[in-house]
N, C-alpha and C positions, 0 to 999 in steps of 0.2 A: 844662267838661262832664265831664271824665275825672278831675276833681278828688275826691278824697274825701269821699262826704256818707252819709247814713243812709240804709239799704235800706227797702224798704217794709215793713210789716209784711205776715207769715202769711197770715191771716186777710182777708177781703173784704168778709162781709157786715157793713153797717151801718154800712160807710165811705163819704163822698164822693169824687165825683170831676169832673171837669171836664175839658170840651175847648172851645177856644176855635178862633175862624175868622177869621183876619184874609182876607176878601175886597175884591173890584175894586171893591167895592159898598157891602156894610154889612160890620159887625165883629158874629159870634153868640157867644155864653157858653152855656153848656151844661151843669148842673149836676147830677150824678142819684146816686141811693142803690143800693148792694146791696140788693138785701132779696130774698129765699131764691132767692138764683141767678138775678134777672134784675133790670135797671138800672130805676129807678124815677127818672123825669123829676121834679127839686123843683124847680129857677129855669130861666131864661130870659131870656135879657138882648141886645137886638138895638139897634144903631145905625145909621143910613144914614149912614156915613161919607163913600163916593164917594172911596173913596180913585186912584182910576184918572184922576179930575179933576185931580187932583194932580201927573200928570206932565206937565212944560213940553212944550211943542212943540216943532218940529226936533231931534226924536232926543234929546233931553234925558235923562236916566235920572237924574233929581234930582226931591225932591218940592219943591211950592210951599208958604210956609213956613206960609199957613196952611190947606190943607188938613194939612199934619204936625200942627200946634199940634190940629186937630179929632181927628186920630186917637189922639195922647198924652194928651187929657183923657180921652177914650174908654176908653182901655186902664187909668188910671190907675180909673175907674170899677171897670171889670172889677177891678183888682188887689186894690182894696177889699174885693169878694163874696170873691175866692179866700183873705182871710185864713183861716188855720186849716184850709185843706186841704193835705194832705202835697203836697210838689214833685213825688215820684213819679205820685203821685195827677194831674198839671193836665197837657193837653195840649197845644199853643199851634201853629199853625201859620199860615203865608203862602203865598199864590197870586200869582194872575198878576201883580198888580202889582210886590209885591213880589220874586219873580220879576228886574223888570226894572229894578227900582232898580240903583245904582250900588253896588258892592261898600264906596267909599270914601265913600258919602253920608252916612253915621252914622245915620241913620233907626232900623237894625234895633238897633245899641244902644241906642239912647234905646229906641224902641216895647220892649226885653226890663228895661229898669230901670223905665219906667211901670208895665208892668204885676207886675212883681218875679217872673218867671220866663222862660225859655228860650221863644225863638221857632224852632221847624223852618222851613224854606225847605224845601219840598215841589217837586217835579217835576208837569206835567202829566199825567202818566201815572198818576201816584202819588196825586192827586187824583182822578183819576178810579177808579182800583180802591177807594181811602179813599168817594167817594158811593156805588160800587154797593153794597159792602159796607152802606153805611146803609141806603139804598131796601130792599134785599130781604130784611132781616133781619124772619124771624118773616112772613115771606108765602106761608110751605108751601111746596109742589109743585104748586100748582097752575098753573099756567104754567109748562112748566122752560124754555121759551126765552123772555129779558128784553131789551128796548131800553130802557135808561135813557138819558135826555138831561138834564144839568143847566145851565145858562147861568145863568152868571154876570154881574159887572158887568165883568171884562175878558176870559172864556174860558168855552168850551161845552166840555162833556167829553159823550162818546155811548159807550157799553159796551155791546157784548151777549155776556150771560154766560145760560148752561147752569145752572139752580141756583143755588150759594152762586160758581160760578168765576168770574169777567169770563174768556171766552176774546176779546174783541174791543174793543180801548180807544183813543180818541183824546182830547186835548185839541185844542181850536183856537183861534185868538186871535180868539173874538168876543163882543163880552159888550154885555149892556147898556146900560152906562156905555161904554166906548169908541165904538159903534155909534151912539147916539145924537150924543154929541159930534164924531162924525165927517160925518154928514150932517144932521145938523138943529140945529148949534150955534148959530146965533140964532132958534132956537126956532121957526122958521116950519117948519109941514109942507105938502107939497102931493103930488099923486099922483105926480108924476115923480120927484119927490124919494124917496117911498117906494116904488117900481119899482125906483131904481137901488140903495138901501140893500138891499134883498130879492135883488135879483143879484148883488148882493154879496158877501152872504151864502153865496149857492147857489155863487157859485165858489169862496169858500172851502173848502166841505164836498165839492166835486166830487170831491178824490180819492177819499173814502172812497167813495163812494153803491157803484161796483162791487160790492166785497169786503163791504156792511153786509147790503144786497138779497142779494146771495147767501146770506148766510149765515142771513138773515132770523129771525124772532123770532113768539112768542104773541100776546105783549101790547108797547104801550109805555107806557113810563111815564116823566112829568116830575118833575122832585123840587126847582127851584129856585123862589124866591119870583116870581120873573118868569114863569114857565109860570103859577103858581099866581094869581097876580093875573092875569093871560087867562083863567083857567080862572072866575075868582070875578066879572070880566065878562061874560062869556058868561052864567053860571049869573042873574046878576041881570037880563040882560035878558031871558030867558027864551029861550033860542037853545040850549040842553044844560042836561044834569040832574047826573050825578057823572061826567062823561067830556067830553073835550076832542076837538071833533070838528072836521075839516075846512072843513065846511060854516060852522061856529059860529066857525070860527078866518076865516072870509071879511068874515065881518059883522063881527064886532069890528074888524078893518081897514075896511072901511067907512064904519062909526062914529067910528073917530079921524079920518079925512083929513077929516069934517066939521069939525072942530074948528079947524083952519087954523095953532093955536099951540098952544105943550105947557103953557104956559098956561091954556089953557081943556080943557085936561084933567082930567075932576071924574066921572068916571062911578062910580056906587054899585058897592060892592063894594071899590072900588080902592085903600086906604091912598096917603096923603096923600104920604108919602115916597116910595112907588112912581110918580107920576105924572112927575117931571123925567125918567124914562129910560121911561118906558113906551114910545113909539112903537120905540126902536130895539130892544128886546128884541121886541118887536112884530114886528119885520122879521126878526130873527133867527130866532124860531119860524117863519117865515111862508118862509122857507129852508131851515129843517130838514126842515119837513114838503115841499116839494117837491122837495129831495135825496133822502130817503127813501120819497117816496110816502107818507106817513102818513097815514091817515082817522081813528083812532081810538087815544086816547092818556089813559089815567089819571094822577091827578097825587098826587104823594105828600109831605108835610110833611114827612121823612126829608132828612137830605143827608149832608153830609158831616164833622158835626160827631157826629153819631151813629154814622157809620164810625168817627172817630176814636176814640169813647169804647169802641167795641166794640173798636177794636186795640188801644187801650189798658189793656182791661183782659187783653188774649190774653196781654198782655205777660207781664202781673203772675201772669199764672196758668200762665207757664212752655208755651206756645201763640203761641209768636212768630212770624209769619209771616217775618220777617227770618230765623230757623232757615233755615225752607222753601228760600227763595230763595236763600242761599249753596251750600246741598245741591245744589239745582238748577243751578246755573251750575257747579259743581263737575262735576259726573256729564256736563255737553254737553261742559266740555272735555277730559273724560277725567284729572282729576287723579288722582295716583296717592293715594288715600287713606292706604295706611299710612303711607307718607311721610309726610304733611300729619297723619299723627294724631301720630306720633313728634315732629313740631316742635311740635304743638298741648301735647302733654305737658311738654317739655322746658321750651317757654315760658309756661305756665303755672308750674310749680316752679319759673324765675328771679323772674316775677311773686311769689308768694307771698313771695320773701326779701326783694325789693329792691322791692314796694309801699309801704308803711308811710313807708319810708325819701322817695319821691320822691313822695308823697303823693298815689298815682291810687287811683282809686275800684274797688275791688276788683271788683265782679261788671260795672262797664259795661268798664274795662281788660279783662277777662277775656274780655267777649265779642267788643272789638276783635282782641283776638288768636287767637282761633279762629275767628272768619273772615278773618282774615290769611293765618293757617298753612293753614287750608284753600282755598285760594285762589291759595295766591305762587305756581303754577306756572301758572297759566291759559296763560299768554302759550307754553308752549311749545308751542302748538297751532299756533302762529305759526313760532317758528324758537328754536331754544336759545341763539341769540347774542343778545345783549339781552331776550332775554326776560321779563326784570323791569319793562323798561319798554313792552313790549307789554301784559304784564297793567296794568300801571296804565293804559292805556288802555280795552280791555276793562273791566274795573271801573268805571273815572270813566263809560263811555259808555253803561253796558247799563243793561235796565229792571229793576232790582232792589227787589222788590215792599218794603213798611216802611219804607224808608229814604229819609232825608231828603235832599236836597244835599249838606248838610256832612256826613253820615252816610257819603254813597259817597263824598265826593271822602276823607274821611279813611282809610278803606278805603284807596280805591286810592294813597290813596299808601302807607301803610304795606307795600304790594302792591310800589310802584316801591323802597322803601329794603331791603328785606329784604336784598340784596347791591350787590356795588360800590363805589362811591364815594358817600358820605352826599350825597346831591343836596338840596339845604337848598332848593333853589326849589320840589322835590316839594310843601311845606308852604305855599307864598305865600301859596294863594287861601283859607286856611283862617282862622277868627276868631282872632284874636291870642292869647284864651284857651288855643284849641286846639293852640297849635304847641308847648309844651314838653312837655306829656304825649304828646303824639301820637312827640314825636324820645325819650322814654323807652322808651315803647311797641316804635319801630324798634329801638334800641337790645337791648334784650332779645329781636325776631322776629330778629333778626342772627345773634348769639349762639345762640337755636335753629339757627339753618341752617348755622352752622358746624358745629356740632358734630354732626349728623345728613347730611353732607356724603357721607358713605362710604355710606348710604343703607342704613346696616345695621339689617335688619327689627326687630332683638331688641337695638338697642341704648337704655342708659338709662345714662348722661354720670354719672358719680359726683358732683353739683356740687354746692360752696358758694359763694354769693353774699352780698357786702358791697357797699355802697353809700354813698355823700353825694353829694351834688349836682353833683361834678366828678369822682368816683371811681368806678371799679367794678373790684372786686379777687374776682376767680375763685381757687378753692380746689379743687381736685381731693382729696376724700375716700379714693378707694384709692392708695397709694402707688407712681409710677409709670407710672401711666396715660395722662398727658400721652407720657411715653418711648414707650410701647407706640401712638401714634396721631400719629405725627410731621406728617402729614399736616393735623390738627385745630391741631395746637401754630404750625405754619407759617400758616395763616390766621386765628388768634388774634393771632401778632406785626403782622401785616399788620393785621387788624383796630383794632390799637391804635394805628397810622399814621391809620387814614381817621379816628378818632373827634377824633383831634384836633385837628381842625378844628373841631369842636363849641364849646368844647375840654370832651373827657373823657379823661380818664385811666384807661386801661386796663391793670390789672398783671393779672400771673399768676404765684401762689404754689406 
């Protein structure tokens, strides 16, 4: 990931681009064009995978091998359409299920060689800011307070945001596909059976109902295919017009318990794929709405693949919400910025020398270390004794808006290496790809922190930097410098103690 590749081009309009959605449920592709500053939808590519069928029972975190076999023909599909779009250009992320997969399953390499690009492991929080973001984009001011709810096939996420902000976001473990399979897995439905999946539901969402109600909202609005196929129910039996109502959300449960099997679940309106999970997404609305009190609820073809495309292009246009959110976590714990801008300097101009050399990608390297450097003192909000490994806690744990899983855990640990003893387990839980650029990366935030150690405002390290793959040989440019900073020269020799454990060889000329 931190490897050297090709930056994107300049320019915007008239390029593709794509986000894809690996869900609990189905797999979306999302294909759309610049054209004069606003994304223009050209494909659309949707599978009912059911990938959430796919985890065994008794706490398993392994997929069965052929729901995987269904999701790598799937992706390999997808990988097909995305030939000829730049890598910059394709977004690719996973939810809940994946999520829960086994760090050692091999799933997510295979699922990112299928499809021939990088899969994000997204957070539930981070999904849910990624749908609001899609839902509301281009719906004006007229509403400024929003309840979005998406449900998925293994997770509901509920936001209510003020405008373009989610000020309020949960995810929760209930989705379609799991909800179904958990109370109606050989397919018989009866009213008990759908009483207890409904209460189910409602205690799940119990914590939030206080803090949602209070904060309360204009409008609501649904944005998953499961809302949408209730809504397109209703609408066909003639029970609501373009609104998803209480009353209309009664009857359609009505209507299914007649049915007795998911089997004979056929009602117009309802795509064919939609029908195996229809009742327990059924139960899940039918939860939402009496946790929240909801009467009346719009439902929107928006989700969360269209957040992504919109983040994704924030990206490229230098509008990164990842910026946002280091800023932000920065300024609660009171880092002392110049400090963090003096190490952001320093290790940047190592970066520049000894890039090339150890082959990371210059602007994504770049920007791991300015939010490093901005960042490596969080922890002393905590206590200055270990405090490196406080911030790496802090970091791995908080809600850090853009970023993916490997996104923060790579962060935080670069957070936990910056001094000390090179903790090589920092790195375990990260993809095998990620762990030698990530320990170059440390490697060079080190070397900042030494040498900005005296915390002196106006200082800028005369340095020259050489490298190879087991060397890194420091050249002090003004003569005598090192003499004049005895201080810097004594954590330097030390320095060259811990790396060798790596093993790197650290001289000083």
């Amino acid at each position: 990931m931190l490897k050297r590749r090709l930056r994107p081009a300049p320019r915007l309009s008239g390029q593709e681009f794509a986000a894809i959605d690996l869900g609990s449920n189905s797999f979306h592709m999302l294909v759309a064009r610049m054209s004069g500053g606003e994304l223009q939808v050209i494909d659309r590519l949707r599978e009912p995978v059911r990938l959430a069928e796919g985890l065994d029972g008794g706490g398993s975190r392994n997929l069965r091998t052929d729901v995987a076999q269904r999701a790598l023909n799937c992706l390999r599909r997808f990988g097909e359409r995305l030939r000829g779009i730049p890598a910059a250009h394709v977004r690719a992320v996973g939810t809940n299920t994946m999520r829960k997969l086994a760090a050692n399953s091999g799933f997510h390499a295979e699922a990112e060689a299928a499809l021939g690009h990088s899969i994000e492991i997204i957070a539930g929080l981070e999904e849910a800011r990624l749908v609001y973001r899609g839902v509301i984009h281009g719906r004006g001011r007229a509403h400024p307070r929003r309840l979005v709810v998406d449900i998925g096939g293994g997770s509901t996420e509920l936001i209510i945001g003020r405008g373009e902000e989610p000020r309020l976001m949960e995810s929760v473990s209930l989705g379609c596909v799991v909800h179904t399979r958990k109370f109606f897995e050989d397919g018989r439905i009866s009213e008990a059976r759908f009483k207890r999946a409904r209460l189910a539901a409602g205690v799940e969402l119990e914590f939030l109902q206080q803090p949602y109600r209070k904060a309360g909202w204009d409008v609501a609005i649904g944005s998953s295919g499961t809302i949408r196929g209730i809504w397109r129910v209703m609408k066909e039996q003639g029970w609501s017009d373009e609104h998803l109502t209480r009353e209309g959300l009664e009857q359609v449960i009505a209507l299914a318990l007649k049915r007795k099997d998911i089997g004979d679940i056929d009602f117009p309106g309802l795509r064919e794929d939609r029908r195996p999970v229809f009742i327990g997404g059924l139960a899940v609305l039918a939860g939402v709405f009496d946790t929240l009190d909801i009467r009346r609820m719009e439902t929107s073809d928006r989700a969360l693949r269209e957040g992504l495309l919109y983040d994704l292009i924030g990206r490229l246009s230098d509008h990164d919400v990842r910026e946002q959110a280091v800023a932000s976590m920065a300024e609660r714990y009171g880092v002392d910025l110049v400090q963090a801008e003096n190490l952001e300097r320093t290790a940047l101009q190592i970066l520049d020398q000894v890039g090339e050399a150890w082959d990371l990608e210059p602007h994504l390297a770049g920007q791991f270390l300015r939010w490093a450097a901005r960042l490596h003192e969080v922890g002393l909000v905590i206590t200055h004794n270990g405090y490196h490994k406080h911030g790496e806690y802090i970091v791995r744990h908080s809600d850090l808006a853009g970023f993916s899983q490997t996104d923060q855990k790579a962060l935080a640990a670069l957070v936990r290496l910056h001094r000390g003893k090179f903790a090589a387990g920092a790195l375990a839980e990260l993809p095998q790809n990620w762990v030698e650029p990530l320990r170059y990366l440390a490697m060079i935030l080190r070397l900042a922190y030494l040498l900005h150690r005296s915390r002196a405002a106006d200082l800028k390290p005369p340095l020259r930097v050489q490298a190879t793959r087991r060397t890194l040989d420091l050249q002090f440019t003004r003569k005598h410098w090192l003499d004049e900073h005895p201080l810097t020269r004594a954590d330097l020799e030390r320095e060259a103690a811990h790396l060798e454990t790596l093993p790197m060889k650290l001289r000083l000329a």
